[in-house]
Backbone of each chain as ProteinMPNN parsed JSONL, in Angstrom:
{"seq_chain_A": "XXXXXXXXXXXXXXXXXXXXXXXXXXXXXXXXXXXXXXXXXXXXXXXXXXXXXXXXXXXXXXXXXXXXXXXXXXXXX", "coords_chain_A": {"N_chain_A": [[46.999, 25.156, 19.521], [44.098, 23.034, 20.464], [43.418, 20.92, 23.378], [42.229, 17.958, 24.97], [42.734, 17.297, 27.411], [42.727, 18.201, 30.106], [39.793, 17.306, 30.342], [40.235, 14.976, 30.606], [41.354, 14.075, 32.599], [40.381, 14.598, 34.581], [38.041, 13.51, 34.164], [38.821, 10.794, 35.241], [39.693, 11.523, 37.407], [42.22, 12.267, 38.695], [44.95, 14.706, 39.941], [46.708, 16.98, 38.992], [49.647, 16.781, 39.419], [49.425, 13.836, 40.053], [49.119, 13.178, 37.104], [51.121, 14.694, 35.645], [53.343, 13.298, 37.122], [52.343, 10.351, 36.263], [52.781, 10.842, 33.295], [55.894, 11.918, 33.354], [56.846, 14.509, 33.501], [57.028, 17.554, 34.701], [54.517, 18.998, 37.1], [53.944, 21.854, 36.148], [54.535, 21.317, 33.309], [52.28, 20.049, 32.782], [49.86, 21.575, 33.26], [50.326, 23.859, 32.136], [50.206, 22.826, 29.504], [47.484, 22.47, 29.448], [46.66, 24.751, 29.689], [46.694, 25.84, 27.321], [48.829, 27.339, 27.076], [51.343, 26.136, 26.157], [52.524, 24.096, 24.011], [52.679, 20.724, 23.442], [55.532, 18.406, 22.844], [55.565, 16.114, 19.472], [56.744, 13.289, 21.009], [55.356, 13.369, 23.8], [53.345, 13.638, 23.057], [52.217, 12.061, 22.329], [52.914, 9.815, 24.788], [50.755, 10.765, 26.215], [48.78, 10.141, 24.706], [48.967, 7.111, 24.946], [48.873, 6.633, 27.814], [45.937, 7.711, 28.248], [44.831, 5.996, 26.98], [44.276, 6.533, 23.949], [43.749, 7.715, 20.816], [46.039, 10.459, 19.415], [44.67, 12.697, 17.697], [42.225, 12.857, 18.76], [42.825, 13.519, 21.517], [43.831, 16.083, 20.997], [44.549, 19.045, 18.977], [44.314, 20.815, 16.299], [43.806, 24.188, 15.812], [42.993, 25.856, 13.888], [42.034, 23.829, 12.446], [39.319, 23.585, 13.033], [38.146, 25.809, 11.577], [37.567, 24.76, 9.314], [35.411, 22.881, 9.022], [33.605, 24.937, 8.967], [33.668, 25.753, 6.492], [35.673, 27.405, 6.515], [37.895, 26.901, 5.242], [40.815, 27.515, 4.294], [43.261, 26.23, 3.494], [45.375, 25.024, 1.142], [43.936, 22.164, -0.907]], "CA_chain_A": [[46.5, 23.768, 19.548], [43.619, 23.12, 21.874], [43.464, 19.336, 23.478], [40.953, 17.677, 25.998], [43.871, 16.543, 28.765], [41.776, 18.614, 31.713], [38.569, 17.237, 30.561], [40.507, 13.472, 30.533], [42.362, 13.925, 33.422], [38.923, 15.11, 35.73], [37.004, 12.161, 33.968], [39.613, 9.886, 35.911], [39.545, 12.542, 39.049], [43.882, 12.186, 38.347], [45.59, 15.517, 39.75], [47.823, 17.552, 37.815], [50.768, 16.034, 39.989], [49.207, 12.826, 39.212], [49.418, 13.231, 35.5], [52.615, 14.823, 35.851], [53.897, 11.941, 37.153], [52.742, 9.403, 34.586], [53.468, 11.643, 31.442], [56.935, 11.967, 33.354], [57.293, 15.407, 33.2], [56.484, 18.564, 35.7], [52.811, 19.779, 36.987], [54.738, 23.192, 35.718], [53.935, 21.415, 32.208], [50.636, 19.518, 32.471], [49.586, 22.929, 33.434], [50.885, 24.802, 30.759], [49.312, 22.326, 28.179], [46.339, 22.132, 29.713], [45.628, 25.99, 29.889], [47.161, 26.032, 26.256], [50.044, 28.152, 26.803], [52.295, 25.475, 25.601], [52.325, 22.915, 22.938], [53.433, 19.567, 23.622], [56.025, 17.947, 21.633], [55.345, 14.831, 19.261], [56.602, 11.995, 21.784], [54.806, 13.396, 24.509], [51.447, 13.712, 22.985], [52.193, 10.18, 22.373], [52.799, 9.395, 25.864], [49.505, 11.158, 26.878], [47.896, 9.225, 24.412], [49.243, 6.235, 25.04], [48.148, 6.703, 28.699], [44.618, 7.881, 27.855], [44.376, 5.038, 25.616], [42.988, 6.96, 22.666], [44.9, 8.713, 19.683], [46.56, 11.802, 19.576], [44.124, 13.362, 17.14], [41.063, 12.365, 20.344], [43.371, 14.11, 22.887], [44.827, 17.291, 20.661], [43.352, 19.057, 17.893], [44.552, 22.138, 15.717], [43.14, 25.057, 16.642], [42.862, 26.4, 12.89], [41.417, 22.697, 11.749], [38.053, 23.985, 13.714], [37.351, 26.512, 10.423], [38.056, 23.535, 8.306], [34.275, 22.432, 8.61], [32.842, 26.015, 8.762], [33.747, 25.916, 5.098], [36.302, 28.575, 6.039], [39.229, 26.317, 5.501], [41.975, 28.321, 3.228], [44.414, 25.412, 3.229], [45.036, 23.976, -0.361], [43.054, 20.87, -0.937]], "C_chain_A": [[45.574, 23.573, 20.763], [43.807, 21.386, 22.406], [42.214, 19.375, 25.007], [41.747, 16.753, 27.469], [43.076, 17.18, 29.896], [40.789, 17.948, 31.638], [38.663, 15.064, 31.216], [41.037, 13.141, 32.017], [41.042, 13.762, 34.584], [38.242, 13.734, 35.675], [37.878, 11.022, 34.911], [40.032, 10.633, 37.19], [41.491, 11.433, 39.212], [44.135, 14.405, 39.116], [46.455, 16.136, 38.672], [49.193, 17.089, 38.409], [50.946, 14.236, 39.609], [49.749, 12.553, 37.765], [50.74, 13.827, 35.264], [53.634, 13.483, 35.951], [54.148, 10.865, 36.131], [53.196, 9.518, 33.139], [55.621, 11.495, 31.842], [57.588, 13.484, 33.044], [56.855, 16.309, 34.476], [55.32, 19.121, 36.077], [53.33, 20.969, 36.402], [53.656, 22.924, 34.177], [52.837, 20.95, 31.956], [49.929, 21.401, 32.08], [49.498, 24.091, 32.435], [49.773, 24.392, 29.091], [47.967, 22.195, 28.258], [45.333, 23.901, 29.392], [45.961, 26.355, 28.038], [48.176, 27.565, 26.122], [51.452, 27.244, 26.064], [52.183, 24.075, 25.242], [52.916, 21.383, 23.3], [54.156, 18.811, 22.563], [55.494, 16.641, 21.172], [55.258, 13.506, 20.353], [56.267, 12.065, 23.095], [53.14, 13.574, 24.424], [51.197, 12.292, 23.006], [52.314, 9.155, 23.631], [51.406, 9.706, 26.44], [48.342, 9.777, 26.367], [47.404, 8.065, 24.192], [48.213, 5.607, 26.736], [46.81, 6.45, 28.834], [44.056, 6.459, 27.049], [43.735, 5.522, 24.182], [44.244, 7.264, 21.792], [45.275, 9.702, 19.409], [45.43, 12.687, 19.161], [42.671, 13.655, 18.227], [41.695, 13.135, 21.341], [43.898, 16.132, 22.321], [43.998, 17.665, 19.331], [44.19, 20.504, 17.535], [43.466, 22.967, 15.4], [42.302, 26.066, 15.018], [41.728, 25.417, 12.031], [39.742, 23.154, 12.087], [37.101, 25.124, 12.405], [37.033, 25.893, 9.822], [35.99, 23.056, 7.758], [33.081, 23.439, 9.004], [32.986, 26.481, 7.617], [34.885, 27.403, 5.209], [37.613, 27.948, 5.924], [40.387, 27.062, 3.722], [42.882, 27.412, 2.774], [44.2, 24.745, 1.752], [44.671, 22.362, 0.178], [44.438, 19.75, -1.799]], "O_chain_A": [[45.974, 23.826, 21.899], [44.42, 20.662, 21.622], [41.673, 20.252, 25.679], [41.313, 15.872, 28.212], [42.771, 16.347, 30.749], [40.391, 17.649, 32.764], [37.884, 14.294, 31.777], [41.086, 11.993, 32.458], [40.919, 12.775, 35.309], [37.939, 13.006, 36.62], [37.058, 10.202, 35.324], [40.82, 10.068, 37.948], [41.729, 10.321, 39.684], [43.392, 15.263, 38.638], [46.752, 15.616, 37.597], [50.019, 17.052, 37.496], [51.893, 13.583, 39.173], [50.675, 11.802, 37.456], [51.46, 13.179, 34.506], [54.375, 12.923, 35.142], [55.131, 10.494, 35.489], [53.685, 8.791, 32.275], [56.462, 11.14, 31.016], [58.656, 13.62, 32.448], [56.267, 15.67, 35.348], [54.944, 19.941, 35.239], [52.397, 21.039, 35.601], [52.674, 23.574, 33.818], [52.257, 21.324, 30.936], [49.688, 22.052, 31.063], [48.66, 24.953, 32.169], [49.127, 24.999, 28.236], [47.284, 21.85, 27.293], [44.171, 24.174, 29.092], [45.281, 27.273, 27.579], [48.159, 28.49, 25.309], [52.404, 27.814, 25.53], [51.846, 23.13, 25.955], [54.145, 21.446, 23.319], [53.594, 18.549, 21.499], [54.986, 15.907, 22.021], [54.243, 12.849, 20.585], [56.643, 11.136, 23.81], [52.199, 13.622, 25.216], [50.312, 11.598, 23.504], [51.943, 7.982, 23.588], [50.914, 8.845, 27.169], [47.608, 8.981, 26.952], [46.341, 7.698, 23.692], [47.365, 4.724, 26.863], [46.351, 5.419, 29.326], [42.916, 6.175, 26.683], [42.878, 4.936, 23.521], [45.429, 7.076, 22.065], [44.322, 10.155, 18.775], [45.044, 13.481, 20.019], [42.231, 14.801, 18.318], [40.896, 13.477, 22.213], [44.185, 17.074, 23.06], [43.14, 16.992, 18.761], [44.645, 21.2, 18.443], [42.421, 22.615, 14.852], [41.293, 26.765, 15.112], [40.863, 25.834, 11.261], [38.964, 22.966, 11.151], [35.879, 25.233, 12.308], [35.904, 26.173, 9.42], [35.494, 22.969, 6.635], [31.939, 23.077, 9.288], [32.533, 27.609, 7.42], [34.967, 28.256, 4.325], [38.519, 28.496, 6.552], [40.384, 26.883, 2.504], [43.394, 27.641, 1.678], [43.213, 24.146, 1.325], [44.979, 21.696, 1.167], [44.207, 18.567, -2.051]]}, "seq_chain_B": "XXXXXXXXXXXXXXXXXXXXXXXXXXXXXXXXXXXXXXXXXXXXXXXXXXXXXXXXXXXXXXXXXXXXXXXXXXXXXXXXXXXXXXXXXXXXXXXXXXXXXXXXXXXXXXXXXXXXXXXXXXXXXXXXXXXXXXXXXXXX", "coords_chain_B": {"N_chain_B": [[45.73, 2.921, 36.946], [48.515, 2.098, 36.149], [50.331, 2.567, 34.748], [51.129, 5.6, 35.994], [51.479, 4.706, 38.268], [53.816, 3.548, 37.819], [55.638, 5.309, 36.699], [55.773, 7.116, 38.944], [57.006, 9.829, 41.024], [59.156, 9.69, 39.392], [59.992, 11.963, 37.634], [60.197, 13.771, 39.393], [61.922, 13.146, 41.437], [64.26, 12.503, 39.883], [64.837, 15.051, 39.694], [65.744, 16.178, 41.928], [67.205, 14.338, 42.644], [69.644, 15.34, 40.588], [69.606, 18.132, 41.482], [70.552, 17.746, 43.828], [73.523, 17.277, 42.848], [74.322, 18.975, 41.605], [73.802, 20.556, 42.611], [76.35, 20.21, 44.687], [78.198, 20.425, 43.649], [78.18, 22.775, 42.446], [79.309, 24.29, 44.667], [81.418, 23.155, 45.424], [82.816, 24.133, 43.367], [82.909, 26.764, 43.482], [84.431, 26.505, 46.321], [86.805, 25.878, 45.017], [87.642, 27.463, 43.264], [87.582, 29.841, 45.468], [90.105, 29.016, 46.945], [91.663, 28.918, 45.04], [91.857, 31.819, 44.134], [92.419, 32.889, 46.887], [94.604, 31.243, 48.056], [97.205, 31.601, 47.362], [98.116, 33.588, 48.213], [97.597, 33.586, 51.016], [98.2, 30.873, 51.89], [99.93, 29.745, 50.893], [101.647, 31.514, 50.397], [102.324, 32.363, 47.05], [103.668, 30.554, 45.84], [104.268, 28.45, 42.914], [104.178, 26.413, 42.474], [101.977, 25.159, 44.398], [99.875, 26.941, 43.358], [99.768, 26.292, 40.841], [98.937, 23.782, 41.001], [96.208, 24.452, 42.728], [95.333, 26.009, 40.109], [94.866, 23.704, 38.655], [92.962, 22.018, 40.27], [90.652, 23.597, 40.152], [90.131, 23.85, 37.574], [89.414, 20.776, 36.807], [87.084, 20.551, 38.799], [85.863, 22.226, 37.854], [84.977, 21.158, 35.128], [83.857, 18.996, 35.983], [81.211, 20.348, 36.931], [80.377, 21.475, 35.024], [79.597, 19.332, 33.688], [77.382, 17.925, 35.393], [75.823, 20.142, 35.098], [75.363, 19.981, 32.604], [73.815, 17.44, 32.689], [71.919, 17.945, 34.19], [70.273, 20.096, 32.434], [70.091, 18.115, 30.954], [68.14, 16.302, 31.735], [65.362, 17.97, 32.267], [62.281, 18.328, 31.959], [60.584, 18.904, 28.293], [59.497, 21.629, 28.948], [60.384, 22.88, 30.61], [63.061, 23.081, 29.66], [62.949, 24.411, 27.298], [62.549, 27.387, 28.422], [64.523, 27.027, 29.777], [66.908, 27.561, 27.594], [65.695, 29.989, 26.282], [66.005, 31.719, 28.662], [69.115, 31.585, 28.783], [69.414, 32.664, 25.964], [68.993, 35.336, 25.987], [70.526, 35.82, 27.959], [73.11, 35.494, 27.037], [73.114, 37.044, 24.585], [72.585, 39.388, 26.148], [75.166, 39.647, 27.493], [76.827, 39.723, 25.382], [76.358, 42.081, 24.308], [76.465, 44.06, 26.284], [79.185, 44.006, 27.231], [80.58, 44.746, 24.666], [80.365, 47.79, 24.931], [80.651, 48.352, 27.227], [83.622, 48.084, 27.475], [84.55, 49.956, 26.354], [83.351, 52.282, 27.337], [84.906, 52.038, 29.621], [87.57, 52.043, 28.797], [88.16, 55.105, 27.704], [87.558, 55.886, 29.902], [85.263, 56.521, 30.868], [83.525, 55.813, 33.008], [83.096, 55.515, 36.837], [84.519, 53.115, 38.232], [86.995, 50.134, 37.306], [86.968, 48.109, 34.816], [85.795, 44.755, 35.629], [86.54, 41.365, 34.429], [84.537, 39.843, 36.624], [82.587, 41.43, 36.553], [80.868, 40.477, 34.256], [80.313, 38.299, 34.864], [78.212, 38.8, 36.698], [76.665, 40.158, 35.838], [75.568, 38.733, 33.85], [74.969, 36.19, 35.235], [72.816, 37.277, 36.987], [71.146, 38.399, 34.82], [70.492, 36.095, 33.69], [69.241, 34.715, 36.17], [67.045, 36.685, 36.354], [65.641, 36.068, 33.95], [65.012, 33.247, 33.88], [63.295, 33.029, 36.098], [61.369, 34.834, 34.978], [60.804, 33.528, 32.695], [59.475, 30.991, 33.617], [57.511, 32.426, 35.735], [55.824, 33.13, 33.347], [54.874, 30.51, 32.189], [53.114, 29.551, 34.167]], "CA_chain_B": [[46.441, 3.813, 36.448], [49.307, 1.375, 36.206], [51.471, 3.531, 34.103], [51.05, 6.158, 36.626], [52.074, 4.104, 39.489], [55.211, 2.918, 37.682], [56.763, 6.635, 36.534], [55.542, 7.82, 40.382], [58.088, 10.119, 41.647], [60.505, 9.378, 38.546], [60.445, 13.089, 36.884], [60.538, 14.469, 40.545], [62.764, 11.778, 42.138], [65.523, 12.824, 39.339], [65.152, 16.21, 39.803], [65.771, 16.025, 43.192], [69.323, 14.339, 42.493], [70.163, 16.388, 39.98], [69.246, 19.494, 42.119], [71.457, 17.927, 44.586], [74.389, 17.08, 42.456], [74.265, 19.982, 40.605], [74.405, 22.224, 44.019], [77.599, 20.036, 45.255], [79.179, 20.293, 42.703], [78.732, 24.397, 42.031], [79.637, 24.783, 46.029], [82.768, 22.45, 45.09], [83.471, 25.033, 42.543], [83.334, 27.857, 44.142], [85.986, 26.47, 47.115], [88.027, 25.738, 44.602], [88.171, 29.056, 42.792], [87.915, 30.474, 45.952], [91.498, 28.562, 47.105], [92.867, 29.158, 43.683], [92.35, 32.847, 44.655], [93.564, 33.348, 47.87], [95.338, 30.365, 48.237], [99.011, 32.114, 46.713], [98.351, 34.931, 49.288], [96.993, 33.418, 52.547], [98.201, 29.478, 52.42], [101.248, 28.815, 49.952], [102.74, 32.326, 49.617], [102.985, 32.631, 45.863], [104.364, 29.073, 45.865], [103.535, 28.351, 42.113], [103.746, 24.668, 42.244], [100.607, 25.222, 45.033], [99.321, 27.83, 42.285], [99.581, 25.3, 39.605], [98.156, 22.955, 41.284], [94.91, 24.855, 42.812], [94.53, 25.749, 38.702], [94.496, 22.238, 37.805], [92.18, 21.123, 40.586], [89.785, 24.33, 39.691], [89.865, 23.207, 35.979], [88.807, 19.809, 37.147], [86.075, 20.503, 39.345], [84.678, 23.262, 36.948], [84.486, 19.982, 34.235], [82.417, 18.192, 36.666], [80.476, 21.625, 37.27], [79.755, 21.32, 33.272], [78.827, 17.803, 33.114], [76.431, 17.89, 35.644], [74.787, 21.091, 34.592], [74.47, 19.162, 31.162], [72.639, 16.231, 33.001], [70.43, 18.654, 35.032], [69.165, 20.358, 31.611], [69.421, 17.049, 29.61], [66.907, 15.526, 32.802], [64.612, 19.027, 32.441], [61.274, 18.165, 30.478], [60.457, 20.242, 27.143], [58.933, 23.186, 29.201], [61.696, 23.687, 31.842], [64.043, 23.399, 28.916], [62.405, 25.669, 26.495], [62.718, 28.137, 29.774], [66.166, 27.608, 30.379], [67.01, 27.981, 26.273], [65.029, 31.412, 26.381], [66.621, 32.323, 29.557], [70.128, 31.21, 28.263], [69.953, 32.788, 25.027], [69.174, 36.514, 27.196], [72.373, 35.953, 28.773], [74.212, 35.644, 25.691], [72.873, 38.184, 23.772], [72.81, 40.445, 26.91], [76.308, 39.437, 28.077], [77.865, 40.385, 23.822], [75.929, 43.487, 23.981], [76.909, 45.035, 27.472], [80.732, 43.761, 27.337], [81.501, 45.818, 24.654], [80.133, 49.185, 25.124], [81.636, 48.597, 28.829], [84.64, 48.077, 27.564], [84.823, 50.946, 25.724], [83.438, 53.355, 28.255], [86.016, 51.585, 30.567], [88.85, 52.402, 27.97], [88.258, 55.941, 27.66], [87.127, 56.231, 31.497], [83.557, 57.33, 31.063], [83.159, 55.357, 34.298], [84.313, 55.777, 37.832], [85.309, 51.913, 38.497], [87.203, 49.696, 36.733], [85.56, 47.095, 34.55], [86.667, 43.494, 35.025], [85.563, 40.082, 34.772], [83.696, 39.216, 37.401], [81.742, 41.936, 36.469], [80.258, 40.875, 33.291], [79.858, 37.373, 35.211], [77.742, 38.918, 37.741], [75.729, 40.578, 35.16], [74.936, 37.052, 33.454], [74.213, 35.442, 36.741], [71.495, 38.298, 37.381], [70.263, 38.626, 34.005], [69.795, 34.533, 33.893], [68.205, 34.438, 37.136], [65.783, 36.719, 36.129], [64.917, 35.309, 32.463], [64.395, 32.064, 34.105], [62.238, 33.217, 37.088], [60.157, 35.277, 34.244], [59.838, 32.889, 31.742], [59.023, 30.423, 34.612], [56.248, 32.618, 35.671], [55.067, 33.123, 32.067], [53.697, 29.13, 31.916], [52.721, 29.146, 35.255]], "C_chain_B": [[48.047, 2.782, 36.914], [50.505, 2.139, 35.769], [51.802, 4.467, 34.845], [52.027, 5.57, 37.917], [54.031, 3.732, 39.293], [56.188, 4.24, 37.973], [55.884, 7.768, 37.717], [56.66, 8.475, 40.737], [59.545, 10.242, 40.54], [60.909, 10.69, 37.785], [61.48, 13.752, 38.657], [61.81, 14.065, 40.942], [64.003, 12.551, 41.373], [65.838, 14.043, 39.551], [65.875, 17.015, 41.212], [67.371, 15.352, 43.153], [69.598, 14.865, 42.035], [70.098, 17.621, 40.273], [70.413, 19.184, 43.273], [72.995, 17.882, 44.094], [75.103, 18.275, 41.823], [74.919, 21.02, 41.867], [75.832, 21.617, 44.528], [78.688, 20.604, 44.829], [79.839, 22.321, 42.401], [79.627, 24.77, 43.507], [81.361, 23.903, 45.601], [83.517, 23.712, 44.332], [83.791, 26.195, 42.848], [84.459, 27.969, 45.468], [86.591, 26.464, 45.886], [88.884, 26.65, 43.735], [88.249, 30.121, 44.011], [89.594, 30.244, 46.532], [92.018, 29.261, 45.886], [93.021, 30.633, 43.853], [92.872, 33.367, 45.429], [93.987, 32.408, 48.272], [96.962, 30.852, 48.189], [98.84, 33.136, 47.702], [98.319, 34.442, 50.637], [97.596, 32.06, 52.957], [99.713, 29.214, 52.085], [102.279, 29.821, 49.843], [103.494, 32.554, 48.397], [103.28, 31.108, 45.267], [103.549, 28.569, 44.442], [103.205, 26.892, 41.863], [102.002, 24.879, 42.884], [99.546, 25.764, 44.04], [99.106, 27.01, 41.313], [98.709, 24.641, 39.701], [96.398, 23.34, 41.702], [94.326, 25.036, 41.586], [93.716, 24.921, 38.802], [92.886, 21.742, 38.925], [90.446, 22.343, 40.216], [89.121, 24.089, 38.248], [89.133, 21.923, 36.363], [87.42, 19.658, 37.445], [84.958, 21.455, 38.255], [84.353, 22.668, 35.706], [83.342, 19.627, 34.708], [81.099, 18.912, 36.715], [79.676, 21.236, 35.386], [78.744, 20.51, 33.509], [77.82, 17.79, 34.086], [75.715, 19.021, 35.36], [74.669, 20.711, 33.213], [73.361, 17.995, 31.626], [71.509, 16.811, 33.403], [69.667, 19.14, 33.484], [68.725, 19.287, 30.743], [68.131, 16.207, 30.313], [65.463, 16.583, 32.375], [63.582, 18.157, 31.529], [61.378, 19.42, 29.485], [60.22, 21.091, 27.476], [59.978, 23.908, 29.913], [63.135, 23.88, 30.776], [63.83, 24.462, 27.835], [62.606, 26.952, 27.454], [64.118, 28.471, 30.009], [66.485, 28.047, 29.006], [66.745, 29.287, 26.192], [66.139, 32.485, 27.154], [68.306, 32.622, 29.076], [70.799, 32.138, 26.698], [69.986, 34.627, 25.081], [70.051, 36.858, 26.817], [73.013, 36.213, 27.815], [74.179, 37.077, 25.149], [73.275, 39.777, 24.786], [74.587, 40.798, 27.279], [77.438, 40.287, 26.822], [77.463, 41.925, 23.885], [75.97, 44.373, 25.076], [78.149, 44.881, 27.431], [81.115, 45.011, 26.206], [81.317, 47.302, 24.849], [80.926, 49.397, 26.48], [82.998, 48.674, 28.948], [85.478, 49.168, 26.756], [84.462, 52.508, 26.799], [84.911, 53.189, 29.681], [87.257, 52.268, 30.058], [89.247, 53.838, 28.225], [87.458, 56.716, 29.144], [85.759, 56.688, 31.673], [82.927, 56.748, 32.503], [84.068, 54.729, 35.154], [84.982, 54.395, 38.074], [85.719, 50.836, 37.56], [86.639, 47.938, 36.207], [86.581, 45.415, 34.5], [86.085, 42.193, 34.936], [84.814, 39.844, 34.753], [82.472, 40.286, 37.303], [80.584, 41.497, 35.502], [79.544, 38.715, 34.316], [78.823, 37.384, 36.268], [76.004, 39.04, 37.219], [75.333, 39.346, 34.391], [74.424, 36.509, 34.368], [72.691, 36.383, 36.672], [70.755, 38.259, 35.853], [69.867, 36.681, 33.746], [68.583, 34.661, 34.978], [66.609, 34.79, 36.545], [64.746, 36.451, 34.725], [64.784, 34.397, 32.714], [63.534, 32.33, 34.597], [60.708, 33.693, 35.611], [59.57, 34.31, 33.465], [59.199, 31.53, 32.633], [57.815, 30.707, 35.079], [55.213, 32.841, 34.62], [54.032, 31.814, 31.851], [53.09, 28.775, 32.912], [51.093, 28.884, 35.064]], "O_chain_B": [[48.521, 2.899, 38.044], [51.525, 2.269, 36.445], [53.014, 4.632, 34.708], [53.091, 6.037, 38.324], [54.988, 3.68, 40.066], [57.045, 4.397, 38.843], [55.478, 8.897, 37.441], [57.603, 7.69, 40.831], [60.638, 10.734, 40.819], [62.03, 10.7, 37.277], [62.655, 14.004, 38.924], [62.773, 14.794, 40.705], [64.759, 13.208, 42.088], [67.033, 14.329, 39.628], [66.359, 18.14, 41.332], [68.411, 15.857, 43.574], [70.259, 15.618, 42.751], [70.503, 18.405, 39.415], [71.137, 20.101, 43.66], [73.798, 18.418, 44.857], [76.312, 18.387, 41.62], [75.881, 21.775, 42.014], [76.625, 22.506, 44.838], [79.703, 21.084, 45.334], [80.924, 22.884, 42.261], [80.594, 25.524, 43.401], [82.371, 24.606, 45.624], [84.609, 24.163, 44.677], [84.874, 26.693, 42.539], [85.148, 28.956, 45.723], [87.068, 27.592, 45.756], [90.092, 26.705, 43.508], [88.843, 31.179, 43.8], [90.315, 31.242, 46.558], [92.824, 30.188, 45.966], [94.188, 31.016, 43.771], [93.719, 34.231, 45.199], [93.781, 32.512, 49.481], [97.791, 30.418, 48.989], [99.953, 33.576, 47.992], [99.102, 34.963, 51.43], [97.633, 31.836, 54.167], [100.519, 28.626, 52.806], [103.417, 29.582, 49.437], [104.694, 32.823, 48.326], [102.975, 30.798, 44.115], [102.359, 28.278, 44.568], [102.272, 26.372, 41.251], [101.009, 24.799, 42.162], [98.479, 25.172, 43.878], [97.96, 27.072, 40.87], [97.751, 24.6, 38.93], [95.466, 22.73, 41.177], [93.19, 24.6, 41.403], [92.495, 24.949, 38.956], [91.899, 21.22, 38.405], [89.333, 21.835, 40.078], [87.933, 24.135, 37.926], [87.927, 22.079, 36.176], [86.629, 18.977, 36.793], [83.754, 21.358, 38.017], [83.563, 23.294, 34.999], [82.207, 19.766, 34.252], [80.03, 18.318, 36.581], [78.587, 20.816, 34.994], [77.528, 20.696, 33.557], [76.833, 17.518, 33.403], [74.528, 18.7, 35.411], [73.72, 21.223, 32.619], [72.311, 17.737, 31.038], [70.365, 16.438, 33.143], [68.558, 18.653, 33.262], [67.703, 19.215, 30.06], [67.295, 15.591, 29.651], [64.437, 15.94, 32.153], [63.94, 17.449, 30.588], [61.95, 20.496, 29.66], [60.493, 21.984, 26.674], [60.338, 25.084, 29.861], [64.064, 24.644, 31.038], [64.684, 25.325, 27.634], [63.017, 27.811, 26.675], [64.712, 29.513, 30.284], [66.362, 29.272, 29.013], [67.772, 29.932, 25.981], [66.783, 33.45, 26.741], [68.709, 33.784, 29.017], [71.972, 32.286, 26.356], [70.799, 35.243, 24.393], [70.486, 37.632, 25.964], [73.554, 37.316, 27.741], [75.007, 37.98, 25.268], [73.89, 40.788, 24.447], [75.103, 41.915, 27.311], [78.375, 41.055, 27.038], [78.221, 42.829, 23.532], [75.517, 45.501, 24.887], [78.604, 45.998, 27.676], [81.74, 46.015, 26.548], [82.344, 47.977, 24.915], [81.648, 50.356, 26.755], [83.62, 49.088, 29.926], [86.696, 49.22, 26.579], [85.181, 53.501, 26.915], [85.544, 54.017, 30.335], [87.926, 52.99, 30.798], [90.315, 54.083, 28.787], [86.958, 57.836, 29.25], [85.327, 57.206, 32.703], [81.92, 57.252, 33.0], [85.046, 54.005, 34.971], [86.207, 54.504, 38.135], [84.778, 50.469, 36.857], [86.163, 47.004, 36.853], [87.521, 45.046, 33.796], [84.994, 42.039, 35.485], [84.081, 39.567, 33.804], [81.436, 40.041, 37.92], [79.454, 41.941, 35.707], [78.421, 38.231, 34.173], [78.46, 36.327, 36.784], [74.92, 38.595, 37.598], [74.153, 39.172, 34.698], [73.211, 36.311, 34.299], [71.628, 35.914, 36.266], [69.548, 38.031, 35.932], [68.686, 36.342, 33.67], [67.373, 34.699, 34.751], [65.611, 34.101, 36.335], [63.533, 36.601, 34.582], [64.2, 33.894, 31.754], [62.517, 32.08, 33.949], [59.624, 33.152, 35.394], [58.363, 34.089, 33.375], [58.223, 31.052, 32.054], [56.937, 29.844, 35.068], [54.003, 32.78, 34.837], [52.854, 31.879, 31.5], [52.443, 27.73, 32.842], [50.42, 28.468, 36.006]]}, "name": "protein", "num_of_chains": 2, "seq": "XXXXXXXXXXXXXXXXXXXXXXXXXXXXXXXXXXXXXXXXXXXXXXXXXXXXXXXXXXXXXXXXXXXXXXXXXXXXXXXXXXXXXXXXXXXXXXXXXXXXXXXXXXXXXXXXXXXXXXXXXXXXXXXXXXXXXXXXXXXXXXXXXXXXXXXXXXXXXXXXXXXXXXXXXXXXXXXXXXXXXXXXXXXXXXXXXXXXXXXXXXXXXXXXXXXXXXXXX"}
């Protein structure tokens, strides 16, 4: 899953301790989600994107969905 | 950043009691298994009422020992708990799958010292440590 939390976080010049903070969780995991080693669950994407003000789908994005409109999308219709 | 300002300090902040509660509590536990061990030799002389009693207060404290090592992982966010889970499930697996072969080379003496316990609890301790530390540095 890739997401745009570093590019959101910079645009608001926020630390990763910062954002830690308000998500309520550890720079350990900003960190993690940010370099995309680890996924964030449902009611924390929802906290991000609650934060951010935007909508999950604006902050997070499947990483497979990206073929989707290179016409290489395999998924049944 | 209003939201920010509010949950300031509030992941940390808890972790920080629960890091301290958590350590009282294991240091609690360990006097009190250490009394319950040499307590009948060094304090009471056998004296099983004393013996009874160090049990009971060892059982006690090693409740509390639980319940706050349930609060510390139920406080953890999803990453530090995914971490300990990993780490945790190691142990297990490591802990079923060295006990019995050990207790079989033990049986039929294939090795020079005898196997007890605190051995296989030593070997959990150590193999935790380091499946946390690793998977710890894994999301770093």
């Amino acid at each position: 899953m890739k997401n745009r939390l570093k590019v959101l976080r910079a645009e608001r010049d926020w630390t990763q301790a910062q954002l830690a903070d308000a998500l309520d969780v550890s720079r350990q995991t900003v960190n993690a989600i940010e370099t995309g080693k680890f996924d964030p669950s449902l009611p924390l994407a929802f906290r991000a994107a609650r934060l951010f003000g935007m909508r999950i789908e604006e902050i997070f994005s499947d990483e497979d969905r990206g073929g989707a409109t290179d016409g290489n999308n395999n998924n049944p219709r | 950043m209003s939201q920010h300002k509010r949950a300031e300090n509030g992941y940390r902040s808890r972790m920080r009691t629960n890091n301290t509660r958590f350590a009282c509590w294991a240091a609690a536990w360990l006097g009190a298994t250490a009394l319950m061990g040499v307590g009948p030799r060094i304090f009471w002389s056998g004296s099983p009422v004393f013996t009874l009693l160090a049990v009971g207060l060892d059982v006690v404290v090693g409740v509390g020992l639980i319940a706050a090592s349930t609060k510390y992982v139920m406080d953890l966010d999803e990453l530090q708990q995914k971490v300990y889970l990993n780490a945790l499930g190691i142990t297990v697996g490591v802990a079923v799958i060295a006990s019995i072969p050990l207790s079989v080379m033990n049986r039929y003496q294939f090795i020079a010292f005898h196997v007890e316990i605190s051995h296989l609890v030593i070997l959990m301790s150590v193999t935790f440590a380091v499946s946390a530390v690793y998977g710890s540095v894994r999301y770093r």
